[in-house]
C-alpha positions, 0 to 999 in steps of 0.5 A: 500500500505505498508508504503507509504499512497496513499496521500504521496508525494513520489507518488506524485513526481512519477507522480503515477497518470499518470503511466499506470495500469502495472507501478503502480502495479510493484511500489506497488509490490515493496512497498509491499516487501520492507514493509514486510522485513522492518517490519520483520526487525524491528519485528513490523507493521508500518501500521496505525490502532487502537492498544489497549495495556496493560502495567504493571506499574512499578512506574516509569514515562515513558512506552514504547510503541509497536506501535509507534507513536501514532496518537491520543490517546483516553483512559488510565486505571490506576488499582490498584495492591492494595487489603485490607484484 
């Protein structure tokens, strides 16, 4: 349903439940457009999924992330950039 999660209290504060079938699909239709210009807007998904990124390193202590926030995080790879010859 977009940016809002079934379980949010948005929905809960509508009553959302008790709408009928047609009020509750004019709501997620509204949702739906308001998600995809937002998220045009801002040139990113905001919808909760696993996201594997790559980042090159620069030496400094901090990376930027594209798809934040980040909910859990399960691994980090640092590879080297250095060879021996």
């Amino acid at each position: 349903m977009g940016l809002i999660a079934p379980e949010s209290p948005l929905l809960f504060d509508l009553n959302y439940v008790s709408l009928s079938i047609e009020q509750q699909a004019q709501i997620d239709a509204l949702i739906n457009v308001a998600t995809t210009r937002i998220e045009r807007f801002c040139n990113r998904i905001f919808a909760r999924d696993n996201y594997i990124e790559y980042h090159s390193g620069s030496g400094k202590t901090k990376i930027f992330i594209n798809n934040p926030p980040i909910n859990s995080l399960t691994n980090i790879d640092f590879i080297s950039s250095t060879t021996t010859t």
